[in-house]
N, C-alpha and C positions, 0 to 999 in steps of 0.2 A: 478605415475598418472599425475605430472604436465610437466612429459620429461623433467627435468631438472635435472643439478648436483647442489649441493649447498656446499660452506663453509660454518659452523655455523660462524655465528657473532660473538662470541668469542675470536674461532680462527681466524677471518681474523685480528680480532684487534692486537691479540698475534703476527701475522706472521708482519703485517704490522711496529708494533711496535719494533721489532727486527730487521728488516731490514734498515727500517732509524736509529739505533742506528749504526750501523756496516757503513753505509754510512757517519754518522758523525764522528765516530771515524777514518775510516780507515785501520783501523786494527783487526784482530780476534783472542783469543786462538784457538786452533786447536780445541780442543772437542766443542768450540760453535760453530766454520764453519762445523762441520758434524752435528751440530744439525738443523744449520738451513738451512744447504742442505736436509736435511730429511724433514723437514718441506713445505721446496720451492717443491722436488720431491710430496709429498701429492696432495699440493694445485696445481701443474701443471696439476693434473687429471680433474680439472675444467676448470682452466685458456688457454685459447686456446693460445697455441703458447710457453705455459710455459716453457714447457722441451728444447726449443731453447734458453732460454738463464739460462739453468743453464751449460753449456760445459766450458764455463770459469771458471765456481767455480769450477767444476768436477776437471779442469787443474788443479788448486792450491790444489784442498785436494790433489791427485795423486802425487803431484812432493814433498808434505811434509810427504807422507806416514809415514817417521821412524823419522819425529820430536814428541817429547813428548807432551801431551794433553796442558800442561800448559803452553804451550810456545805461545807466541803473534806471530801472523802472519802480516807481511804487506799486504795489498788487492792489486793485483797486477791491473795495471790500466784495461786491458780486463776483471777480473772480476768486478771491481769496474763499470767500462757499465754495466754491470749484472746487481749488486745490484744495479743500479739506475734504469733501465728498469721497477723492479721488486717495487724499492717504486715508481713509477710514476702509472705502471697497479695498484696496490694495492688501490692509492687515488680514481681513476676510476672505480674500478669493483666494482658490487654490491653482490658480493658472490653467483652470480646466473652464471646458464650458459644451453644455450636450449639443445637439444638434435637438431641436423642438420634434417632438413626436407628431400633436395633434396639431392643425390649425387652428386659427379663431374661434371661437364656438359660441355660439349663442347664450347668452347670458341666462336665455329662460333655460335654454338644456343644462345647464348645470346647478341650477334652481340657486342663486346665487345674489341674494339683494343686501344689500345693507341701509340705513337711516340713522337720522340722529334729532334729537328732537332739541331745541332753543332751551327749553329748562328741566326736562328731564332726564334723558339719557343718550345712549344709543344703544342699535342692534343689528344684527346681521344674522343670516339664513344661508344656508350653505347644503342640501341635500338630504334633509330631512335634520340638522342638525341645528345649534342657533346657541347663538351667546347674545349679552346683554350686560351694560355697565351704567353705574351714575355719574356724571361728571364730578371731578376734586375741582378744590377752593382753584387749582392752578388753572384749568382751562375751562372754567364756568361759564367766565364775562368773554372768550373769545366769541368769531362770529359765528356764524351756520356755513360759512362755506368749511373752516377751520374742524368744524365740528363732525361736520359730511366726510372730509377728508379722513379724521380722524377714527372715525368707526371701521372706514378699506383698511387702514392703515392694520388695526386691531384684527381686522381678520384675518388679510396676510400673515401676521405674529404669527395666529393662533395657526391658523390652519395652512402656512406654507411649504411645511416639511411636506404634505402631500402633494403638491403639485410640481414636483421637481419635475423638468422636461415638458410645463404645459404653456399653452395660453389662456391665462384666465380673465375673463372678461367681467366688469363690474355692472351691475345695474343700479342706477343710482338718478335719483329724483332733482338734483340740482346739476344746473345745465353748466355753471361755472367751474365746480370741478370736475365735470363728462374732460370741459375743455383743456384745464390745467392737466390731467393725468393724459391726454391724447398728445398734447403739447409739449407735458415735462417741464414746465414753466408758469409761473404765474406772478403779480403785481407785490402780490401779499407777503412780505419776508416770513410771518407766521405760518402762510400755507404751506410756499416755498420750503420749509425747512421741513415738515411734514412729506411734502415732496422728494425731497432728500434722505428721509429715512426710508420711505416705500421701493424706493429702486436699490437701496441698500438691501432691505427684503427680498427681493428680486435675485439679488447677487447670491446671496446667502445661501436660498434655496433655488434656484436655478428657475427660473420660471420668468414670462413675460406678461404684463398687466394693461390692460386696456380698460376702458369703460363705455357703457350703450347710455345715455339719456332715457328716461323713461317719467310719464305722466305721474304727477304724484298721487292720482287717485287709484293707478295702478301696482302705486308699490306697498299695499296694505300690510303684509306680512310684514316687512321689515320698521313698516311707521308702527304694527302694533306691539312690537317689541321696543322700539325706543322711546313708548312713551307707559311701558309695563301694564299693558292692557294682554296680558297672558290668555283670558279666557276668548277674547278675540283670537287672538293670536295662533291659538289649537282650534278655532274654527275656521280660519282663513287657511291653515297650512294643514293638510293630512298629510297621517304618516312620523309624527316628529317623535324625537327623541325626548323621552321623560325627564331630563333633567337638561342642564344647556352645560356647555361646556364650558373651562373657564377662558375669560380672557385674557391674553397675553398682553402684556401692555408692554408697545417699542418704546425702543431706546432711542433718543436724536438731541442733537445739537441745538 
């Protein structure tokens, strides 16, 4: 009746409570890493984005298939991102979770691009609205996919208390992160960890994130924002808001 899934409160305390133990220790008997792979698989049928990061515990139960129940496992560092993914969503969710209103939507109906430019910036475009930043000393020297990533990342912050209950779809000029955010995975521990905070986002404000590929001679508006070509930028987009909003900048590991 309320279109929502829930964890009892119980269990979220039980699930949350075991995971930060296995995060402190580091290590697991076998029979409790398939316990509380069972437990993670459960609570991912609420948790949006859940079953993406249990692939690395998947690894480790799979490659110890024929060690005995009682034996201590080391947490291998990719699932050890796991289990911290999992107690970071756990402190943030409230055991609730909507049922999605809209379907997928076209990235152009929602007029929603984002960019990031190698030495200048980045920017994103969102419904006649738009923000823009310059990169710090910290993620200057990262790459362009790092940087791609980082500008979705930045809009989610900014603008994801509005999409509670949507699916928002990115447009986005690099084909490598279209794939990483359809995938929920990527090579790059620097992406990766970006990755980790975007579905953290997702948690937060309830919402599910996709991304479309798109030609980068198509994605004018948001290239002319991340590289501060403004006067461009009100000639390519009508309709925009006078001033641009600020950016939020996430939090991540």
């Amino acid at each position: 009746m309320a279109l929502e899934i829930r964890l009892p409160p119980s269990k979220l305390t039980k699930l949350s409570t075991a995971v930060s133990a296995l995060v402190q220790s580091g290590r697991v008997q076998k029979r409790d890493l398939a316990s509380v792979l069972g437990k993670l698989s459960f609570a991912s049928r609420a948790v949006p984005a859940g079953r993406t990061f249990l692939r690395r515990l998947y690894d480790l139960d799979r490659a110890t298939r024929s060690t005995p129940l009682h034996q201590w496992l080391r947490i291998s560092a990719s699932a050890m991102a796991d289990l911290l993914w999992w107690a970071e969503a756990l402190t943030i969710w409230n055991g609730k979770s909507f049922f999605l209103v809209d379907e997928w939507t076209p990235a152009s109906d929602r007029q929603l691009q984002t960019d990031a430019s190698g030495t200048h910036g980045y920017g994103a475009f969102y419904n006649g609205r738009w923000l823009r930043g310059e990169w710090t000393a910290q993620n200057e020297n990262e790459n362009i996919e790092f940087k791609e990533m980082y500008a979705i990342i930045v809009a989610c912050a900014t603008w994801g208390s509005e999409w509670s209950r949507r699916c928002i779809q990115f447009q986005c000029d690099n084909k490598a992160v279209v794939d990483c955010i359809r995938s929920g995975t990527c090579r790059s521990p620097p992406v990766m960890t970006l990755i980790r905070a975007l579905y953290l986002l997702c948690i937060e404000h309830d919402f599910l994130v996709s991304a479309v590929h798109i030609p980068g001679v198509t994605n004018t508006v948001a290239d002319a924002l991340s590289r501060n070509l403004l006067q461009v930028f009100r000639h390519q987009a009508s309709e925009v808001a006078a001033e641009p909003d600020q950016p939020v900048s996430p939090t991540f590991r």
